[in-house]
C-alpha positions as CSV (number, residue, x, y, z in Angstrom):
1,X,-103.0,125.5,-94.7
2,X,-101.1,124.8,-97.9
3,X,-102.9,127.8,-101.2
4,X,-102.2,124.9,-103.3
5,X,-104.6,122.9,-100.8
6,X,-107.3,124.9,-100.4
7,X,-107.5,125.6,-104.3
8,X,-108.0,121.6,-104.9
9,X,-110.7,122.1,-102.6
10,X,-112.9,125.3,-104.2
11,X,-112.2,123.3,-107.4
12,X,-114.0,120.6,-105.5
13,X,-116.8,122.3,-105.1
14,X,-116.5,122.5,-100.8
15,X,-117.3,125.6,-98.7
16,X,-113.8,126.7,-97.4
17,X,-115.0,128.5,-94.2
18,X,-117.0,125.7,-93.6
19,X,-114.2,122.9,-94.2
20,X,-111.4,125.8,-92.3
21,X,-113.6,125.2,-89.7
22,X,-114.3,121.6,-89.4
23,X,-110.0,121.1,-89.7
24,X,-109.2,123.2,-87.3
25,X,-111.5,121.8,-84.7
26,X,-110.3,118.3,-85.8
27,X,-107.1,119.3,-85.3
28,X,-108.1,120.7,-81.9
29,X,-109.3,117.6,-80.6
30,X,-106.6,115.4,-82.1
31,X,-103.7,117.5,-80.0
32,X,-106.1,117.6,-76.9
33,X,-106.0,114.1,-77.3
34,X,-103.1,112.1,-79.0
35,X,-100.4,114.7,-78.9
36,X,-100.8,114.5,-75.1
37,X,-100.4,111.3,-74.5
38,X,-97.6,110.1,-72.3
39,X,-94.6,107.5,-74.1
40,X,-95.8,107.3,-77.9
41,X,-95.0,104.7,-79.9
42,X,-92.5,106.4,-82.2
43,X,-93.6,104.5,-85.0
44,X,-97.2,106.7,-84.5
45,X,-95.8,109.8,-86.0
46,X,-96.4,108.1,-89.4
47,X,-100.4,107.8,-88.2
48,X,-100.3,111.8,-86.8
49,X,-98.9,112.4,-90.4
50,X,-101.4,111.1,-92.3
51,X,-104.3,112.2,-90.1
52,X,-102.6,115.8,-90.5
53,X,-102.9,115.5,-94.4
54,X,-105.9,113.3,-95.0
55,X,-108.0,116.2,-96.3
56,X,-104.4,117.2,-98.6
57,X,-101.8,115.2,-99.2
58,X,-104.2,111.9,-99.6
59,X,-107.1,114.0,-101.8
60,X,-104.0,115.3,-103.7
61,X,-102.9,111.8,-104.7
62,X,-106.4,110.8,-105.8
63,X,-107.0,113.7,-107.9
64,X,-103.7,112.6,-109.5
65,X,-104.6,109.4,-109.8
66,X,-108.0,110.2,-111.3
67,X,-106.0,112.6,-113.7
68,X,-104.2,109.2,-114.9
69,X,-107.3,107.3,-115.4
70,X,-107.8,105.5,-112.4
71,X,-111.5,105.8,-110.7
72,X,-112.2,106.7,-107.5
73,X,-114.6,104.7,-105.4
74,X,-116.3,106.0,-101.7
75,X,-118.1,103.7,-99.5
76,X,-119.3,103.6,-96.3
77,X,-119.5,99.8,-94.8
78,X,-116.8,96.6,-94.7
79,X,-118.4,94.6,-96.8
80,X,-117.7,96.4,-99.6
81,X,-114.9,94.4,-100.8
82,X,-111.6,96.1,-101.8
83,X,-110.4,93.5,-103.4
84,X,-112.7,93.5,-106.6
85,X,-111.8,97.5,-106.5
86,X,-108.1,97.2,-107.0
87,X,-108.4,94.6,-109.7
88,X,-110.6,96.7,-111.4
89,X,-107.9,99.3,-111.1
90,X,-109.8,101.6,-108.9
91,X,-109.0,102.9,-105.7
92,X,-111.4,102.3,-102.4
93,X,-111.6,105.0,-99.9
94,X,-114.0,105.6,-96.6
95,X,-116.2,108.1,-96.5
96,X,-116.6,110.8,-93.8
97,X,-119.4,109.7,-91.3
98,X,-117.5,110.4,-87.4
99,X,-118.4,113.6,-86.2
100,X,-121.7,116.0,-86.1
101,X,-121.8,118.4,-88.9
102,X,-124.5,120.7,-90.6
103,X,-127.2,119.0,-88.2
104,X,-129.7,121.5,-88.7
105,X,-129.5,120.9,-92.5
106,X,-129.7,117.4,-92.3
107,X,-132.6,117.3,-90.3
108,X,-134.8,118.4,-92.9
109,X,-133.8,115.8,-95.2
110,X,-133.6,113.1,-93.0
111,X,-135.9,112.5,-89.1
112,X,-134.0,113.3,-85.5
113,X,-134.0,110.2,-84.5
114,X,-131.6,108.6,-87.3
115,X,-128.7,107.2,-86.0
116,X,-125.7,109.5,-85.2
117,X,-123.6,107.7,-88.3
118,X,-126.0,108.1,-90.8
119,X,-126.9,111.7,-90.4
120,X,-123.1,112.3,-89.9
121,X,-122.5,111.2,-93.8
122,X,-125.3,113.8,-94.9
123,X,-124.3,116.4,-92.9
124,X,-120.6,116.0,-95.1
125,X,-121.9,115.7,-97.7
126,X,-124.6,118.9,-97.1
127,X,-122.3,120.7,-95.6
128,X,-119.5,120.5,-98.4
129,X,-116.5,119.6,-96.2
130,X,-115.8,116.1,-97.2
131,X,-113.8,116.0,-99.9
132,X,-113.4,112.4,-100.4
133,X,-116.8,112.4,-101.0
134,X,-116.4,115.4,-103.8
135,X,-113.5,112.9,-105.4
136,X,-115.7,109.7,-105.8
137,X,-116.4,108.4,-109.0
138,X,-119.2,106.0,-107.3
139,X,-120.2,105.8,-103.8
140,X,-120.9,103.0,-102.8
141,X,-123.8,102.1,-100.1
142,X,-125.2,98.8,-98.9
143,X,-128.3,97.7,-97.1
144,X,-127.3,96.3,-93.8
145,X,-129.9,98.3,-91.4
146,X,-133.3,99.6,-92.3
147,X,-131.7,103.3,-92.0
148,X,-129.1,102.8,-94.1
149,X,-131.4,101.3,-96.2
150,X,-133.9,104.4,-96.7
151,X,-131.2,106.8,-96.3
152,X,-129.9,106.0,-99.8
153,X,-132.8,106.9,-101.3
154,X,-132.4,110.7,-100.3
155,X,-128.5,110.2,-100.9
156,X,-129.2,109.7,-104.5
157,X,-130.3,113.1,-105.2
158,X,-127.2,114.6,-103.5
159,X,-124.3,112.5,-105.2
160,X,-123.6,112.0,-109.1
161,X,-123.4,107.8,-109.3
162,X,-124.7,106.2,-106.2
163,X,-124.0,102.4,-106.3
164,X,-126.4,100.3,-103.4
165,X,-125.4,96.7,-102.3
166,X,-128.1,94.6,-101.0
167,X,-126.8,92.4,-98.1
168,X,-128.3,89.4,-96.9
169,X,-129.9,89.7,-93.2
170,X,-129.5,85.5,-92.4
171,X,-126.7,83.4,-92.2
172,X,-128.2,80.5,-94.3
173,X,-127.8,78.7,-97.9
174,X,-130.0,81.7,-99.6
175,X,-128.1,84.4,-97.5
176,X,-124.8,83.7,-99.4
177,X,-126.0,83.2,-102.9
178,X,-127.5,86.6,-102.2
179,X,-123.9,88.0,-101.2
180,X,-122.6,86.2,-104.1
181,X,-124.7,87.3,-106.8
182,X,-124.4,90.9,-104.9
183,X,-120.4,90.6,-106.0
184,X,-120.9,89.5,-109.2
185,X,-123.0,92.3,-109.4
186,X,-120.9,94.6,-108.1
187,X,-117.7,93.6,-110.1
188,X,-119.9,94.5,-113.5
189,X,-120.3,97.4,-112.0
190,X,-116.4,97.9,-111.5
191,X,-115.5,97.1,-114.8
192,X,-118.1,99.2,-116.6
193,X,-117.3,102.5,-114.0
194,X,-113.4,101.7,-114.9
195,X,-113.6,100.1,-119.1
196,X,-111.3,97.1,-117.0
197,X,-112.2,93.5,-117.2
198,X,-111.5,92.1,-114.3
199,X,-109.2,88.8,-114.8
200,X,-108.0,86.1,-112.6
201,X,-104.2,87.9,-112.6
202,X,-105.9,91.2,-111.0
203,X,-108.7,90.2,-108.5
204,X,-105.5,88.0,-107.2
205,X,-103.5,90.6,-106.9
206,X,-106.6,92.7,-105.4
207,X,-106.8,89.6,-102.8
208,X,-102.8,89.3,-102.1
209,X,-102.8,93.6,-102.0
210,X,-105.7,93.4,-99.6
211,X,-105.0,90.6,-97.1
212,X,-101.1,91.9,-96.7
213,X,-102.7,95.0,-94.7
214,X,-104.9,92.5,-93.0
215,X,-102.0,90.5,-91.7
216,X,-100.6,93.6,-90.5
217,X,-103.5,94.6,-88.5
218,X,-104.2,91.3,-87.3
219,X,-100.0,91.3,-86.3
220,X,-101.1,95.0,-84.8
221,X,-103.8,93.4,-82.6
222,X,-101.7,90.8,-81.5
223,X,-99.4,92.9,-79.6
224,X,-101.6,94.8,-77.8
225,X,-102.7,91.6,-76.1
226,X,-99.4,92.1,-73.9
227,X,-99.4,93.3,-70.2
228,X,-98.4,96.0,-69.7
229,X,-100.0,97.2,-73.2
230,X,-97.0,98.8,-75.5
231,X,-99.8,100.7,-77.2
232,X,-102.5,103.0,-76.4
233,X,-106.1,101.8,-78.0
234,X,-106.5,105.3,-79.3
235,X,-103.3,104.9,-81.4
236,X,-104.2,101.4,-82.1
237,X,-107.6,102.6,-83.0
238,X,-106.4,105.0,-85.1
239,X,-104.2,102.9,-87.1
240,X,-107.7,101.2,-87.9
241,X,-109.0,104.4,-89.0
242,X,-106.5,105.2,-91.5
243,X,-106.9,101.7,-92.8
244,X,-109.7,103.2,-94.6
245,X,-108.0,106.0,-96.3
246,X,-104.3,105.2,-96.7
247,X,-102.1,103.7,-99.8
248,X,-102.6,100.3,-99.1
249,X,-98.7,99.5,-99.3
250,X,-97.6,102.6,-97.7
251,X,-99.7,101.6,-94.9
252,X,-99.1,97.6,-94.8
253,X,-95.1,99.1,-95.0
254,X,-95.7,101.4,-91.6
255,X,-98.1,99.4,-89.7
256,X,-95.4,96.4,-89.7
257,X,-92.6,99.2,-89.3
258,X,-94.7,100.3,-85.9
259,X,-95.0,96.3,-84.9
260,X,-91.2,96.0,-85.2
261,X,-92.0,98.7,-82.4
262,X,-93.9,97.2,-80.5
263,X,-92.3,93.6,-80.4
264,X,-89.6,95.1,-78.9
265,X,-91.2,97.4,-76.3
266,X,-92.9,93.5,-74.9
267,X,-89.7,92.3,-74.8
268,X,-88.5,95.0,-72.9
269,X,-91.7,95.0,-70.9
270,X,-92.1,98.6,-71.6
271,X,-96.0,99.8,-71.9
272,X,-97.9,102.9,-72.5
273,X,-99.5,102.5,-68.8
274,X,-98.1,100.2,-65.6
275,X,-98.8,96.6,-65.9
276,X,-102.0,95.8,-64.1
277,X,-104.1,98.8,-65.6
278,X,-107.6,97.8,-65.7
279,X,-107.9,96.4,-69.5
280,X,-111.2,96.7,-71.5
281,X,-112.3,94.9,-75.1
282,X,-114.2,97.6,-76.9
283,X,-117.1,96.0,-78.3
284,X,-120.2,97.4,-80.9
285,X,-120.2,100.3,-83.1
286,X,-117.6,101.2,-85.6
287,X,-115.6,104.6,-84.8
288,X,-114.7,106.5,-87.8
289,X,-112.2,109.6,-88.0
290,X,-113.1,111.8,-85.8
291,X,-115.3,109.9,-82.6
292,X,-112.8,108.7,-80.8
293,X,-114.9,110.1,-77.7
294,X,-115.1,106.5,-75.6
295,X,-111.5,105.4,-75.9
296,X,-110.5,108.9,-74.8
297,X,-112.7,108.9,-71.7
298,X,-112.0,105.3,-70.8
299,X,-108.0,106.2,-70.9
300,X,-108.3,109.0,-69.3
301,X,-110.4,107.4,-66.4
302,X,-106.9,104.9,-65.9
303,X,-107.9,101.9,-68.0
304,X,-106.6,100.6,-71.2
305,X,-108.1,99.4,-74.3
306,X,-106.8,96.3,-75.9
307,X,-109.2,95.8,-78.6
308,X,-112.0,96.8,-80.9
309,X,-114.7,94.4,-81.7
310,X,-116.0,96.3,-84.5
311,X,-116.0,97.3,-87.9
312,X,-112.6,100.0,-87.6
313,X,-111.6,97.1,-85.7
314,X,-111.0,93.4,-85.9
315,X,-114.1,92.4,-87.4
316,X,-113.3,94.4,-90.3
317,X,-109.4,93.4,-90.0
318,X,-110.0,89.7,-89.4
319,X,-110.1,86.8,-91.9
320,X,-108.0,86.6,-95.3
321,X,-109.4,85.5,-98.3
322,X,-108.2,82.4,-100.2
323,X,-105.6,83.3,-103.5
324,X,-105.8,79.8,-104.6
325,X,-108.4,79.7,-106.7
326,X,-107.5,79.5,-110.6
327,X,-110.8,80.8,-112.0
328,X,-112.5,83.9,-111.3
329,X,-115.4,82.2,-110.3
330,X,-113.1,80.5,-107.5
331,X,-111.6,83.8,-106.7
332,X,-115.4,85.3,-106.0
333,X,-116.1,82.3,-103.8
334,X,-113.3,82.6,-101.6
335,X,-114.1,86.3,-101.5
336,X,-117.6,85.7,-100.4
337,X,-116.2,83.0,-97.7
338,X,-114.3,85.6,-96.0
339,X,-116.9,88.1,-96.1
340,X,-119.8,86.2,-95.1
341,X,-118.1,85.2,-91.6
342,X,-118.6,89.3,-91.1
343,X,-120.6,89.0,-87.7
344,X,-122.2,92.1,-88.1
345,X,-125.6,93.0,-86.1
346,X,-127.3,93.0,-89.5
347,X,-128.2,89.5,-89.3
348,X,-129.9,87.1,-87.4
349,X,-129.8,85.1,-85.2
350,X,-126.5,86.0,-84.5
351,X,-124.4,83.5,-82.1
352,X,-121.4,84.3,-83.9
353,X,-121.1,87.4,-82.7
354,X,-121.4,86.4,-78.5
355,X,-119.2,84.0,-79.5
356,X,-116.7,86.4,-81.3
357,X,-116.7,88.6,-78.3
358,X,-116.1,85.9,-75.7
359,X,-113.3,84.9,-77.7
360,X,-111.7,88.2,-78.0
361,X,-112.0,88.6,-74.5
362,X,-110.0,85.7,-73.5
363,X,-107.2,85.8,-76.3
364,X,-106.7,89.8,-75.3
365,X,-107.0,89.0,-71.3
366,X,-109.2,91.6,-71.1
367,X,-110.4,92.4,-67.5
368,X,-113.9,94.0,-68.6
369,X,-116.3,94.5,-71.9
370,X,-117.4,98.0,-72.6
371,X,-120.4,97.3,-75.2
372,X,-120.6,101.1,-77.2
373,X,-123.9,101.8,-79.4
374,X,-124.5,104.7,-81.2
375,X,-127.9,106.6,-80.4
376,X,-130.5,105.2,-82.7
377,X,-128.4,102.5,-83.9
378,X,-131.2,99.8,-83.8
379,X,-129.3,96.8,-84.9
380,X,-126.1,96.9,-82.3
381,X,-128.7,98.4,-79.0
382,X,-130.8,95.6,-79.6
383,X,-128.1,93.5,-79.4
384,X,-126.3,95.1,-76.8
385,X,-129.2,93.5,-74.2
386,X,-128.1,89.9,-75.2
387,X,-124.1,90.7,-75.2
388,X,-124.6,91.8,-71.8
389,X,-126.3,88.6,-70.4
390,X,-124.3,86.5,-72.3
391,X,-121.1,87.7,-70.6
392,X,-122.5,88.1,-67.4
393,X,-123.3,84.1,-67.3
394,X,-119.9,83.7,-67.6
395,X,-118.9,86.5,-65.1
396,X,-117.2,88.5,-67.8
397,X,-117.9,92.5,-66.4
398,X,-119.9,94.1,-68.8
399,X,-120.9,98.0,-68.9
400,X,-123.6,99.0,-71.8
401,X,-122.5,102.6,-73.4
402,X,-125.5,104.4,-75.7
403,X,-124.3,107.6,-76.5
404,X,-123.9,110.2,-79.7
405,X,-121.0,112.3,-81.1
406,X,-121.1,115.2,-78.9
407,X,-119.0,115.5,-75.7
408,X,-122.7,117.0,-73.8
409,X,-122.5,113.5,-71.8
410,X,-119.0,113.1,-71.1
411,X,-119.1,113.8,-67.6
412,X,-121.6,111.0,-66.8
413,X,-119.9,108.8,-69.0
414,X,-117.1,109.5,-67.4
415,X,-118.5,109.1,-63.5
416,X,-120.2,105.7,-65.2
417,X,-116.6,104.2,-66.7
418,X,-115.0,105.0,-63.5
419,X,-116.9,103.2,-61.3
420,X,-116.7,100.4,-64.0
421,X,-113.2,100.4,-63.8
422,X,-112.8,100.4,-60.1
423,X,-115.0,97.5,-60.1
424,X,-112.6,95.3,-62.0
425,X,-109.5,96.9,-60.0
């Protein structure tokens, strides 16, 4: 790895052997699985690029941009809206929270049973190999489970200026002004971290900046709906991870340079497997950088995914916001609008969301839902129970996937997707 690299990171404050350690097994697992796949999307190598450098070339240009005054901000949710970030020129950047890391540490801070995600951002942070996290000016949490919730109050004694959203839990009158006055709140907080006051000129540009990678997600999604699909879901899931991290231009710029791609491998009716391949709408948990465990087992079992009804997904891609607005007051309502439609299983009831999937289904002609819930994820298994029966009244195929980080289970998984696949075969 580059000297110039791994000096940014000791003057970071990481554990080197610790963070040697960590790349080189993601980088393991990342040619075991991309590298290897059959008939890329050329357009990809842009995606293997930045994956490659996240830990350098991307913490390099934050440190640079910290060194010219701009703040860096970590979070760990969607709702968190980029939008007020950029205006309050400030940068937005996901946090590391995908993979199982210092677990015997983090078990004495935090119980077993915490869900897989949550004790995955401690054991970064405690094991000093994130260093996004090391670059953050504020971190950024949120309320939306009970877990999260107390988890933050541990967090707080391990990071320097810890910033936590409440989110409203119901869909009502009292639920938005909550999410509204939370944004208010959390645009103070902007401008104060940065010295900017946030104007009408900025938070537009913020929206404009924001929904352009939006529409090239949502153009993304689009064309994997084809048969046959002209795009593996781990590469299209992938370009949803790096949505987190990236430039936002640079990657608005090479997500619609891989579309241009893709439109014309549909018209040539050229896919990444042979038209008929069992399809499957991903639904549940978000997958963050580097759990990319379920798409890789249901690929390699012959099936394709054709969409991600999650947070690194469409839920978190969907929706623009509304530039229209000539006050900032109007600009924060039309923020709020497009977040609040967030059918997250934080709230309820929550009909959107069976709704949301049923949809998806049908506009992606999915043969088959996969419903994926992280171990101890309370929010998305309780729901998972309700998905399943609503899709099964309207003989949608539906397979219910509980599972954790580590590959310990992959073989049962594996016997389990099979059979679900040769079902819908």
């Amino acid at each position: 790895m580059n000297t110039d690299f791994r000096r940014m990171w000791a003057e970071l404050g990481m554990d080197l052997d610790a963070h040697d350690a960590l790349l080189e097994a993601l980088n393991q697992g990342y040619r075991d699985i991309y590298l290897s796949q059959k008939n890329r999307p050329h357009g990809m190598r842009y995606f293997d690029f930045v994956l490659g450098q996240v830990h350098g070339q991307r913490i390099q240009e934050l440190r640079e941009e910290h060194q010219a005054g701009r703040k860096i901000i970590g979070s760990y949710c969607v709702f968190v809206p980029e939008e007020i970030v950029l205006a309050g020129n400030a940068t937005l950047v996901g946090l590391c929270s995908g993979a199982d890391f210092a677990m015997e540490e983090v078990e004495k801070v935090l119980p077993r049973n915490t869900c897989a995600l949550i004790k995955s951002s401690f054991g970064f942070k405690l094991g000093k190999v994130c260093p996004f996290l090391e670059v953050s000016d504020m971190v950024v949490g949120e309320n939306t489970c009970d877990g999260k919730k107390k988890s933050y109050e541990t967090l707080r004694d391990l990071v320097d200026n810890m910033y936590v959203m409440d989110m409203p839990q119901m869909k009502t009158e009292e639920g938005r002004d909550l999410l509204r006055s939370e944004y208010k709140r959390f645009l103070q907080a902007v401008e104060e971290l940065t010295g900017t006051s946030i104007d009408v000129t900025g938070l537009r540009q913020g929206i404009q900046t924001v929904n352009a990678k939006r529409q090239a997600m949502a153009r993304l999604q689009r064309l994997r709906w084809a048969d046959p699909a002209p795009i593996s879901g781990l590469d299209g899931l992938l370009a949803s991870q790096v949505f987190f991290y990236d430039n936002p231009e640079r990657f608005t710029k090479s997500v619609n340079t891989l579309c241009d791609e893709l439109e014309a491998r549909v018209e040539n009716k050229e896919g990444v497997m042979p038209q008929g391949t069992p399809r499957i709408l991903m639904s549940g948990c978000p997958m963050a950088v580097p759990n990319w465990k379920m798409p890789y087992l249901v690929e390699s079992a012959g099936g394709v995914i054709v969409g991600e009804e999650s947070c690194v997904g469409e839920r978190g891609n969907r929706n623009l916001v509304d530039d229209s607005g000539e006050t900032l007051d109007e600009l924060i309502e039309a923020i709020v609008d497009r977040y609040f439609q967030i059918e997250c299983a934080i709230f309820t009831p929550n009909p959107d969301r069976l709704e949301r999937i049923k949809k998806m289904y049908a506009d992606s002609k999915a043969d088959g839902v996969i419903h994926y819930s992280i171990q101890f994820c309370q929010p998305y298994i309780m729901e998972s129970i309700p998905v399943e029966k609503a899709l099964e009244a309207e003989d949608i195929p539906c397979l219910r996937v509980e599972t954790d980080y580590s590959m310990e289970d992959a073989g049962q998984l594996s016997t389990r997707i099979e059979a679900f696949l040769e079902v819908l075969k």
